[in-house]
C-alpha angles and dihedrals in degrees: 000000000000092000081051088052093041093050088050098048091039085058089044102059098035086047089244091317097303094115093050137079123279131203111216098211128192130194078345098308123107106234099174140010117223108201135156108053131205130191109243097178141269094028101326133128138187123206135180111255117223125179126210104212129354093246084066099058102131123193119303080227110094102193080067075070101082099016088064095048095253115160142196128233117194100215092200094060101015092222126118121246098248090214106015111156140155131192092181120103122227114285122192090332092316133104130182127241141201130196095003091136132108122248127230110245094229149005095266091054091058084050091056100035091047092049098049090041089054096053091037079063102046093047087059090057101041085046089049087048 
């Protein structure tokens, strides 16, 4: 029950591993690292893209980024984004991205996670007032 409760907290604060860091992997080596998220709007993301060698430098071009079986591994929860995509091409070292989240195993870790991201969020507020 604890590790449950761990996992769902874990979603919650991280807002379901979109304000964490993500490994882009291809053919199982991490080739960049996308990090500091900001909202964009209607499902959208943005994140810094950091390479990690210049022999890794992938396309500019971001739809090459699930043509090309890359995939996303969230490193706070180890665990891979199931639908993550772009079709925006890198901007000033940012690229959007849709779907690069991680899904709740079940319905009563939504519950959980919903409920402990809801107050998270009201805590922050109440803490800002």
């Amino acid at each position: 029950m604890k590790k449950f409760l761990t996992r769902a907290k874990k979603l919650a604060l991280s807002n379901y591993g979109r304000y964490s860091t993500w490994l882009v992997e291809k053919d199982g080596e991490a080739i960049a690292k996308l990090s500091d998220a900001n909202f964009e709007g209607m499902f959208w993301f943005s994140y810094k893209i950091t390479f990690l060698s210049k022999e890794n430098i992938i396309s500019s071009n971001p739809q090459s980024w699930w043509e090309d079986d890359f995939k996303f591994k969230n490193e706070y929860l180890s665990e891979y984004a199931e639908n993550a995509f772009s079709n925006e091409m890198l901007i000033n070292g940012r690229v959007k991205m849709r779907a690069l989240y991680i899904k709740p195993k079940n319905k009563l870790e939504t519950f959980i996670a919903s409920i402990i991201y809801w107050y998270s969020q009201f805590m922050k507020r109440k803490k800002n007032n």
